[in-house]
C-alpha positions in Angstrom: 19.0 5.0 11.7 15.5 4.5 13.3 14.0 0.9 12.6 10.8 2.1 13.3 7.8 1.4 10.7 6.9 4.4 8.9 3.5 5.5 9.5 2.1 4.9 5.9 3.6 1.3 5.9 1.8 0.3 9.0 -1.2 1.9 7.7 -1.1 0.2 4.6 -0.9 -3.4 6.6 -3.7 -1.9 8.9 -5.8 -1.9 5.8 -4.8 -4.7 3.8 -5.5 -6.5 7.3 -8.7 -4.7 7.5 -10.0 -5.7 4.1 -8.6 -9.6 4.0 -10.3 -10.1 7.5 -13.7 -7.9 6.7 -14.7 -8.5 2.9 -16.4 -11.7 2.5 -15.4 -11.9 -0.8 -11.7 -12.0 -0.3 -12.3 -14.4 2.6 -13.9 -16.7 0.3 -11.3 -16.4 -2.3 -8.8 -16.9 0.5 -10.4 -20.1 1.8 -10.7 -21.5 -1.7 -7.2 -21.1 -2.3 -6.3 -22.8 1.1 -8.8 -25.7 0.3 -6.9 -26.2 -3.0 -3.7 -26.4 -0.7 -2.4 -23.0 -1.8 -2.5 -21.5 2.0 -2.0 -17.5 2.4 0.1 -16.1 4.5 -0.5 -12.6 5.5 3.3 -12.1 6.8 4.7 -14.0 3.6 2.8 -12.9 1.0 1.6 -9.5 1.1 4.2 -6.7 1.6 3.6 -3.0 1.6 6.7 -0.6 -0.2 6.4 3.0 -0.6 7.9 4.2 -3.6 8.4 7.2 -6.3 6.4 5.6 -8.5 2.7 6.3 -9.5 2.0 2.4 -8.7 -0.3 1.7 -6.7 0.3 -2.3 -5.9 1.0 -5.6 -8.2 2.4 -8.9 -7.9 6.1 -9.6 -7.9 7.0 -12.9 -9.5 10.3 -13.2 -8.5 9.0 -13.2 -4.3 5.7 -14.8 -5.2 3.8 -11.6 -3.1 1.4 -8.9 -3.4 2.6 -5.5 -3.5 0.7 -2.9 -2.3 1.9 1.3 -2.3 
Protein backbone atom coordinates (compact mmCIF):
# COMPACT_ATOMS: atom_id res chain seq x y z
CA UNK A 1 0.00 0.00 0.00
CA UNK A 2 1.32 3.44 -1.35
CA UNK A 3 1.34 6.22 1.35
CA UNK A 4 1.44 8.64 -1.09
CA UNK A 5 -1.18 11.76 -1.06
CA UNK A 6 -3.72 11.30 -3.60
CA UNK A 7 -3.71 14.04 -6.06
CA UNK A 8 -7.16 15.52 -5.19
CA UNK A 9 -6.21 15.61 -1.41
CA UNK A 10 -3.15 17.65 -2.05
CA UNK A 11 -5.03 19.79 -4.36
CA UNK A 12 -7.60 20.37 -1.94
CA UNK A 13 -4.77 21.62 0.80
CA UNK A 14 -3.21 23.53 -2.26
CA UNK A 15 -6.39 25.52 -2.28
CA UNK A 16 -7.57 25.81 1.08
CA UNK A 17 -3.80 27.14 1.53
CA UNK A 18 -4.44 29.26 -1.42
CA UNK A 19 -7.53 30.98 -0.18
CA UNK A 20 -6.60 31.26 3.80
CA UNK A 21 -3.27 32.98 2.69
CA UNK A 22 -4.82 35.23 -0.34
CA UNK A 23 -8.55 36.32 0.74
CA UNK A 24 -8.26 39.18 2.98
CA UNK A 25 -11.33 38.41 4.41
CA UNK A 26 -10.52 35.09 5.85
CA UNK A 27 -7.16 36.59 6.93
CA UNK A 28 -9.04 39.06 8.98
CA UNK A 29 -11.34 36.52 10.42
CA UNK A 30 -8.27 34.48 11.12
CA UNK A 31 -6.46 37.21 13.00
CA UNK A 32 -9.48 38.07 15.00
CA UNK A 33 -9.90 34.72 16.14
CA UNK A 34 -6.14 34.55 17.10
CA UNK A 35 -6.49 38.01 18.89
CA UNK A 36 -9.33 36.50 20.95
CA UNK A 37 -6.78 33.63 21.80
CA UNK A 38 -8.54 31.11 19.57
CA UNK A 39 -5.14 30.51 17.33
CA UNK A 40 -5.68 28.46 13.80
CA UNK A 41 -3.78 25.95 12.91
CA UNK A 42 -3.71 25.02 9.37
CA UNK A 43 -2.22 21.38 10.08
CA UNK A 44 -4.69 20.86 13.16
CA UNK A 45 -7.66 22.23 12.03
CA UNK A 46 -8.45 21.91 8.49
CA UNK A 47 -8.46 18.37 6.98
CA UNK A 48 -9.39 17.46 3.43
CA UNK A 49 -11.33 13.63 3.03
CA UNK A 50 -12.62 12.45 -0.21
CA UNK A 51 -15.66 10.66 0.13
CA UNK A 52 -18.90 8.99 -1.63
CA UNK A 53 -20.91 11.50 -0.47
CA UNK A 54 -22.35 14.58 -2.35
CA UNK A 55 -20.74 16.83 0.65
CA UNK A 56 -18.83 19.23 -0.11
CA UNK A 57 -17.10 20.27 3.41
CA UNK A 58 -18.45 20.97 7.19
CA UNK A 59 -17.27 21.02 10.62
CA UNK A 60 -16.79 17.95 12.67
CA UNK A 61 -17.46 18.48 16.39
CA UNK A 62 -16.08 15.55 17.66
CA UNK A 63 -12.17 16.67 16.11
CA UNK A 64 -12.97 20.40 16.38
CA UNK A 65 -11.83 20.78 12.38
CA UNK A 66 -12.97 21.95 9.08
CA UNK A 67 -13.80 19.41 6.57
CA UNK A 68 -13.41 20.11 3.26
CA UNK A 69 -14.27 17.33 -0.02
Amino acid sequence: MSDEIPSEIRNCYKQAYQCITSNESIRHLLNALSSSGCPFDFDRHLVCESTNENIRGGFDRSTCQIVLN
